[in-house]
C-alpha positions in Angstrom: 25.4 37.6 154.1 22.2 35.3 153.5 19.8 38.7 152.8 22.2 39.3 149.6 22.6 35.5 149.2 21.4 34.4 145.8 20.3 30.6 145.4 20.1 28.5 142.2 20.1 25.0 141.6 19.9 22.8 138.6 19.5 20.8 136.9 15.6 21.7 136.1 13.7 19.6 137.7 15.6 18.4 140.7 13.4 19.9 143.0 10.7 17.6 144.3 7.4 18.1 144.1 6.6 18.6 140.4 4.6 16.1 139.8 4.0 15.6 143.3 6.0 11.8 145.2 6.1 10.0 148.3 9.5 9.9 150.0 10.9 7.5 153.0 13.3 8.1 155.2 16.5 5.6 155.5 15.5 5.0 159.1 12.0 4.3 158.5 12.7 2.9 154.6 9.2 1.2 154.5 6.7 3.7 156.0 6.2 6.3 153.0 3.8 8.5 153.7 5.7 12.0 153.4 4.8 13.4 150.0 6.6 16.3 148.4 4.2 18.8 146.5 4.8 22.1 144.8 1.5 23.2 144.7 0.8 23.3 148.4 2.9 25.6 150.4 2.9 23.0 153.8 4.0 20.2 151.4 6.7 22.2 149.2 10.6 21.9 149.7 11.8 25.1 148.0 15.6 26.2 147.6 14.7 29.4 149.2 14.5 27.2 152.2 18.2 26.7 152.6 18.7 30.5 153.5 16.0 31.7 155.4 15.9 32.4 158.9 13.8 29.4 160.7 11.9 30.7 163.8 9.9 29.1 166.7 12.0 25.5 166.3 10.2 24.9 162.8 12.4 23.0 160.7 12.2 24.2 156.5 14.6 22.7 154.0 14.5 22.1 150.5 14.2 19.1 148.8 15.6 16.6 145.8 13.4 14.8 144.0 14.0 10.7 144.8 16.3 8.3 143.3 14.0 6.8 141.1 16.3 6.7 138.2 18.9 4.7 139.5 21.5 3.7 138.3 21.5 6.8 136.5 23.7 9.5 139.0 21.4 11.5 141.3 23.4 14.9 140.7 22.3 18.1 141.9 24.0 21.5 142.0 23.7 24.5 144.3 25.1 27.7 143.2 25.7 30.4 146.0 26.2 34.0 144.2 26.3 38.0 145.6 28.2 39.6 143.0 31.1 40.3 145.1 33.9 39.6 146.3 34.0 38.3 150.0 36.2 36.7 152.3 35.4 33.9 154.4 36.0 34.5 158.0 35.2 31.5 160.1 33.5 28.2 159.4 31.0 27.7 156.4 28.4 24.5 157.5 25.9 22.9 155.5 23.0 21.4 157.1 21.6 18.5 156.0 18.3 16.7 156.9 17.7 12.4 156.6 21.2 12.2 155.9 24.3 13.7 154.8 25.4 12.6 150.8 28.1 10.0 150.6 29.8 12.3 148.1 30.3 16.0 147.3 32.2 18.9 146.4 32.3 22.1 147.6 33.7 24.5 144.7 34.0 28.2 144.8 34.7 30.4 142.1 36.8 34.2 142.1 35.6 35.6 138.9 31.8 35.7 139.3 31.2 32.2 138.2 33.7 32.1 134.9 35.6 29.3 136.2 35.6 27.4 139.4 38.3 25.5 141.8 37.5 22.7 144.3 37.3 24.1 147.6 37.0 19.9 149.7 36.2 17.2 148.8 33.8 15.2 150.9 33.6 11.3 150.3 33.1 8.0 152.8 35.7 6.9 150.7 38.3 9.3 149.0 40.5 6.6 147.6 37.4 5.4 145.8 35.4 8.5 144.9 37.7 11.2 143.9 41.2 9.0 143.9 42.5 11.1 146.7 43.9 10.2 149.6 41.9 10.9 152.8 43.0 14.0 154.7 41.8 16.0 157.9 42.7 20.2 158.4 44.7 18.8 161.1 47.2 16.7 159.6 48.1 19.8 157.4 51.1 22.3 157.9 51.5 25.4 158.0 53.5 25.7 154.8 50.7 23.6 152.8 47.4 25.2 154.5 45.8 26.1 151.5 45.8 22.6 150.2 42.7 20.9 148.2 42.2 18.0 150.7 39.3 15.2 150.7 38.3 14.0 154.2 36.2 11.2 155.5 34.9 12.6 158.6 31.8 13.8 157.2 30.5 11.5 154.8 29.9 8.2 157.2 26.8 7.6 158.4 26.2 8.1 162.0 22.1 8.4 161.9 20.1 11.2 159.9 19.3 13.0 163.5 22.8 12.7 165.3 25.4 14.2 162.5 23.7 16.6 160.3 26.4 19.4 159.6 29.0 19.0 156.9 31.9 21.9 157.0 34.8 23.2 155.5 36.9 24.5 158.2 38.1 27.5 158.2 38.5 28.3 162.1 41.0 25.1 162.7 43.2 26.4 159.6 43.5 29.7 161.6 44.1 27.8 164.8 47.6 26.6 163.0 49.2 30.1 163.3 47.2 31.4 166.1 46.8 28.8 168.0 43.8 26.3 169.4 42.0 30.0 171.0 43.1 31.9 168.0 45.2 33.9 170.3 48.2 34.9 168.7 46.3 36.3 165.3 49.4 38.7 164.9 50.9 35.4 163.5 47.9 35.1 161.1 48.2 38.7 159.9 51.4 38.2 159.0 51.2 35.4 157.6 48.5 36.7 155.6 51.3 39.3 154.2 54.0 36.4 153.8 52.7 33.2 152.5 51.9 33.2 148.9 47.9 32.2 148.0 46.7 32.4 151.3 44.1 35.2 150.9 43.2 34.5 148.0 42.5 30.8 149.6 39.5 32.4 151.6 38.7 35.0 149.1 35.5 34.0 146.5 32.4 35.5 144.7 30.7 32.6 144.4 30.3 29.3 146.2 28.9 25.9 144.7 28.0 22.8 146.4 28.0 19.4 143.9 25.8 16.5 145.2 27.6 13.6 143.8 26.0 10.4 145.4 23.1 10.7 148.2 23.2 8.9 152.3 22.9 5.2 151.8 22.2 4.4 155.5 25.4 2.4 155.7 24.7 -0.3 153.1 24.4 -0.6 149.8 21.6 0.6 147.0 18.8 -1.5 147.7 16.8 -1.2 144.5 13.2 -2.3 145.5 13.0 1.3 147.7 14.4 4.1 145.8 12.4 6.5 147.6 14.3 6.8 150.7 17.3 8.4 148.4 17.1 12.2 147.9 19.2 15.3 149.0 17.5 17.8 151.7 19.1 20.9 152.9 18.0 23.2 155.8 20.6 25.7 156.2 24.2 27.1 154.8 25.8 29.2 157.2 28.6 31.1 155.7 30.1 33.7 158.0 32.0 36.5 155.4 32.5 39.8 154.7 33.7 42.0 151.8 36.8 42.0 150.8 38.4 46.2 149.8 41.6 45.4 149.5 42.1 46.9 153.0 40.5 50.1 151.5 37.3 50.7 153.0 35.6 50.3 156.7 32.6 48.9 155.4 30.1 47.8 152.3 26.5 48.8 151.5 24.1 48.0 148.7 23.3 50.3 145.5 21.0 48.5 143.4 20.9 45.4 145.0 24.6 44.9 144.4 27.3 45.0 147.6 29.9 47.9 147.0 32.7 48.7 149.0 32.6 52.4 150.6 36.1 53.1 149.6 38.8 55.4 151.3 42.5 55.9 150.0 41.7 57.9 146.7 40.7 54.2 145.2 37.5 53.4 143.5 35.9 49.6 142.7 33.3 47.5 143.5 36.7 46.3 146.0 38.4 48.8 146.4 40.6 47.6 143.4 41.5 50.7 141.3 43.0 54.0 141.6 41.0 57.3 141.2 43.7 58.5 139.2 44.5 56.4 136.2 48.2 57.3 136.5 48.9 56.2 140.4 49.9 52.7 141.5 47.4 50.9 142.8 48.5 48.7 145.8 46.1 47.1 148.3 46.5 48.0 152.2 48.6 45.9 154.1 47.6 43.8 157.5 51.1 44.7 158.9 52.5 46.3 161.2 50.5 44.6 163.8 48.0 45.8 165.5 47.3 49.0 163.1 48.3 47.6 159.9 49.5 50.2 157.0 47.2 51.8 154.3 48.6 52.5 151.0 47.2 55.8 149.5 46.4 56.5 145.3 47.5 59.7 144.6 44.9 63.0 143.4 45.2 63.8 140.1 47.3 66.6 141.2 50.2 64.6 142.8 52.7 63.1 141.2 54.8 60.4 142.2 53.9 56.8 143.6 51.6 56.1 146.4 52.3 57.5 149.9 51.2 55.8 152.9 48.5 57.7 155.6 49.2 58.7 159.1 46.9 57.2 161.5 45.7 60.9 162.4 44.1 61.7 159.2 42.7 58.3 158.7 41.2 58.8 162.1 39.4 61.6 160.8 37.5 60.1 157.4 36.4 57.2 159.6 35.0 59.4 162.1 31.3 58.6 162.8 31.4 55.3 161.1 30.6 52.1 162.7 33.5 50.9 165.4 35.1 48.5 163.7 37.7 45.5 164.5 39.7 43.1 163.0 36.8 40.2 162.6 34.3 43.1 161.3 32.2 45.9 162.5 30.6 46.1 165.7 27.4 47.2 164.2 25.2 43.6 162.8 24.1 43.6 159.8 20.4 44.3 159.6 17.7 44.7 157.1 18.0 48.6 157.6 21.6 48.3 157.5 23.0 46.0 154.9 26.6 46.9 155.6 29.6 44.6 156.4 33.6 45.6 156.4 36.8 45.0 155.3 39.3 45.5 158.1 40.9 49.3 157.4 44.6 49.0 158.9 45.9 52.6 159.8 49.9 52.8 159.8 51.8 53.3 163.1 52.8 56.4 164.7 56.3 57.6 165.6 56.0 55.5 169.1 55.4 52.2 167.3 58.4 52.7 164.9 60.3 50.2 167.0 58.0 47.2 166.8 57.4 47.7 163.2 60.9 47.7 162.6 61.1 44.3 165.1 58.2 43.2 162.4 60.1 43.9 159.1 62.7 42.0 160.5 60.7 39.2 160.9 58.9 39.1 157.9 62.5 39.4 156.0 63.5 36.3 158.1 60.4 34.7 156.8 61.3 35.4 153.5 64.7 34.2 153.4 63.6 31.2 154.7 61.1 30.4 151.8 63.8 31.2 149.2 65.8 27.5 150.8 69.0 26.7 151.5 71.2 23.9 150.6 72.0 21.6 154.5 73.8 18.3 155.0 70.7 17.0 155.7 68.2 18.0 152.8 67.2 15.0 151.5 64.6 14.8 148.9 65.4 11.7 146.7 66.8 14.1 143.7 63.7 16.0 143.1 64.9 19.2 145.4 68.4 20.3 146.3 66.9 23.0 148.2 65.4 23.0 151.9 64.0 24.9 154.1 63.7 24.9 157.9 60.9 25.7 159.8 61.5 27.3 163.3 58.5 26.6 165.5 58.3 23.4 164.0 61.8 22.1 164.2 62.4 20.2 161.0 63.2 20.5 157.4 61.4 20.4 154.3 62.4 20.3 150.6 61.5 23.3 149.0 60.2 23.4 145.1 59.9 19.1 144.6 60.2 19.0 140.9 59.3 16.0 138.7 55.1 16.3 140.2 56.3 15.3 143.9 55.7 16.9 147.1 56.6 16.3 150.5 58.9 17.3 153.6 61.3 14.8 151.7 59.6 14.7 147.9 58.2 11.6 148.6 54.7 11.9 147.7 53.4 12.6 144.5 51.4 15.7 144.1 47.5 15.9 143.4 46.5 13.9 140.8 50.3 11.7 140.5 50.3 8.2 141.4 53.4 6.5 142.6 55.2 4.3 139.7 55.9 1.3 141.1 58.0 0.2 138.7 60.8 2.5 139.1 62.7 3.6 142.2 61.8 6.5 144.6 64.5 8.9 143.5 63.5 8.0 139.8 62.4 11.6 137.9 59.2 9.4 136.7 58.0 8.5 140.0 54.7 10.3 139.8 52.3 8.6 136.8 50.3 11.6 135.0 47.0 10.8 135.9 44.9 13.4 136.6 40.7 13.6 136.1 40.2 17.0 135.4 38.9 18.6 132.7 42.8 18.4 130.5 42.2 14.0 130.8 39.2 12.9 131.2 38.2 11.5 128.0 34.7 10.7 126.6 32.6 7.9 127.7 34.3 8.6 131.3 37.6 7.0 130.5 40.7 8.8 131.4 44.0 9.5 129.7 47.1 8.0 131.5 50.0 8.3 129.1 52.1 6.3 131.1 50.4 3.1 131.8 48.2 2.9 129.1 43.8 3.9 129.6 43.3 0.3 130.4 45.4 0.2 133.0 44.0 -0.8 136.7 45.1 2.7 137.9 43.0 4.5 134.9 40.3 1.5 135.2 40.1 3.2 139.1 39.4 6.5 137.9 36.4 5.9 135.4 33.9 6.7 138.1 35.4 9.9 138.9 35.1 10.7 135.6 31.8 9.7 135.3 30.6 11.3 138.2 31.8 14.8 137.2 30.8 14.6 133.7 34.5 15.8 131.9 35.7 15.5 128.9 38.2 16.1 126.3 38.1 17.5 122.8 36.7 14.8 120.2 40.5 14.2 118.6 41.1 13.2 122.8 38.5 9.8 121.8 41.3 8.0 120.2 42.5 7.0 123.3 39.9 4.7 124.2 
């Protein structure tokens, strides 16, 4: 995806090298000889840097300017776009050169760039940069695997030449239903069809990366050498392909923008409408395993809803393209051939009727057992009378936590709550309201907590956060503070 890959970051001016500086490194902090400069192309740090193709072991990255305005924030933004829809299919890694930051975000947006969600939070400490409590992929669950966690594990500093990857990963989420060798991806697929929000987690048009704070070398800011603090970025790998709704074999480029090459009487840059205006749309299903089901628009001269296609005559519209598999075509992606898929499931024939009966079966069992049921031994502290019990896993979990808690037992609060001390666990205020997004954070960084009061030492916590991402309320919201 990096030859459709469009790079911009901001703010203006954050790339070195205009004027020209020297720079250190945090493991030689005193010997400043490198020098950034935009006018010479051996001594310029471009963002184009970050996602081209680096040949015969040369190194190219692009470059920050230094932190020579501290303690103002060094804050730098990289926004990913191609204008399409695209789903992320193993992990995305950033590569970072004399250090990786002490604090970042890495956002994605599903609407083109309208509005964007936090993807992870990275942080040597989550408690004090984001108010979060530190997390790693594999202390999730299966039932909360799309969860917004912060993690520590690549923040710390190790040395600027032994860790120099920071990644979200996707491939150990997977390796929850499928196993440590992603082995049993049936379980994914139908999970994928069962569990609410989970393809739209790995679904995105665009991707941002927020530089909050740069490496510090393990220490402190040491004022009197600024110039070893700066961002530098070699490479983002981010392995994807285009979603079609399950619609299409493949994508190709018409005027520099990705469109699907869409089957199924549906039309879209995804594969997202009917040709027909008066047939149900529906996307393509990843179930029955192996084949998966296609849902078909009607033609302007049927009538009635959507039929599903035999494998037979889908056989035959696919004939002559690219051989294609679950984890994407067969063909790579060249210059020549700017093409990627979406996986096309076929329905089953006669023969297979039996295991996709054995399927819907399980997938109803599945069902029933996210609805809940009441047990003896659903306890939840009064925020949940409903539980639910998870097979594979052997236990019980509270199903729908009300009052902002979460939880096998509600006894967490959920993001952005903070435990009330003041009040016992089953208590319906248990979780304090004190979120930094957008809705609290007030201006001059402060940040509403309508239980405890803005000066509280819970909100006093929280300022930097605020700070940091630079949120704020209306101006009636200043009364607050």
């Amino acid at each position: 995806m990096k030859e459709v890959m469009q790079i911009r970051v901001d703010p203006p001016g954050i790339t070195c090298g205009n004027p020209p500086e020297r720079f250190c490194t945090l493991e030689n902090p005193y010997l400043c000889s490198d020098e950034c400069d935009a006018a010479s192309p051996d001594l310029s740090h471009p963002p184009q840097l970050m996602g081209d193709r680096e040949r015969g072991g040369l190194i190219t990255y692009w470059q920050t300017v230094t932190w020579s305005r501290y303690p103002e924030p060094l804050l730098a933004n990289i926004t990913l776009s191609w204008n399409k829809s695209l789903e992320v299919v193993d992990d995305i890694v950033v590569t970072f050169e004399y250090g990786r930051p002490t604090s970042m975000v890495l956002e994605k947006s599903v609407d083109k760039g309208l509005s964007w969600q936090p993807f992870q939070f990275y942080a040597d400490d989550c408690m004090e940069s984001f108010g979060m409590t530190p997390k790693k992929v594999s202390d999730l669950a299966p039932s909360n695997l799309t969860r917004v966690i912060c993690t520590e594990q690549y923040s710390n500093w190790v040395g600027a030449k032994e860790e120099k990857n920071v990644v979200l990963e996707v491939r150990a989420r997977l390796q929850v239903f499928a196993g440590p060798k992603l082995i049993n991806m049936d379980a994914v697929y139908t999970r994928m069809e069962t569990m609410k929000g989970l393809r739209d987690f790995f679904t995105f048009t665009n991707l941002r990366l927020r530089l909050l704070r740069p490496a510090l070398g393990g220490t402190y800011v040491q004022r009197d050498n600024l110039l070893k603090y700066f961002y530098a970025i070699s490479n983002i790998d981010i392995p994807a392909r285009c979603k079609c709704n399950l619609h299409a074999a493949q994508c190709k480029l018409r005027e520099a923008t990705l469109f699907c090459e869409c089957d199924h009487n549906t039309k879209g840059q995804d594969c997202e409408l009917c040709v027909s205006s008066s047939s149900t749309w529906r996307a393509g299903s990843y179930l029955p395993f192996p084949r998966g089901s296609a849902y078909i628009c009607d033609t302007e001269e049927e009538t009635g809803t959507a039929v599903q296609e035999t494998a037979e005559e889908s056989e035959k519209k696919t004939k002559g393209r690219p051989e294609t598999t679950r984890d994407g075509p067969k063909e790579p992606l060249t210059e020549g051939n700017k093409e990627t898929t979406d996986r096309e499931k076929q329905p089953v024939d006669a023969e297979d009727r039996n295991s996709e009966k054995e399927t819907d079966k399980e997938v109803k069992a599945e069902e029933e057992e996210e609805k809940g049921y009441e047990r003896k031994d659903c306890e939840c502290n009064g925020h949940s009378n409903r539980c639910s019990y998870i097979d594979f896993l052997n236990i019980v979990t509270c199903v729908s936590c009300k009052h902002n808690t979460r939880g096998r037992q509600c006894q967490f609060c959920r993001l952005g709550y903070y435990r009330n001390t003041l009040v016992t666990l089953d208590d319906e205020q248990v979780c304090a309201g004190v979120f930094c997004n957008q809705t609290v954070c007030l201006k001059k960084g402060g940040c509403l907590d309508n239980r405890v009061g803005p000066s509280s030492p819970l909100t006093l916590h929280l300022l930097s956060v605020c700070l940091l991402l630079h949120l704020t309320l209306p101006e009636d919201a200043g009364a607050f503070l």
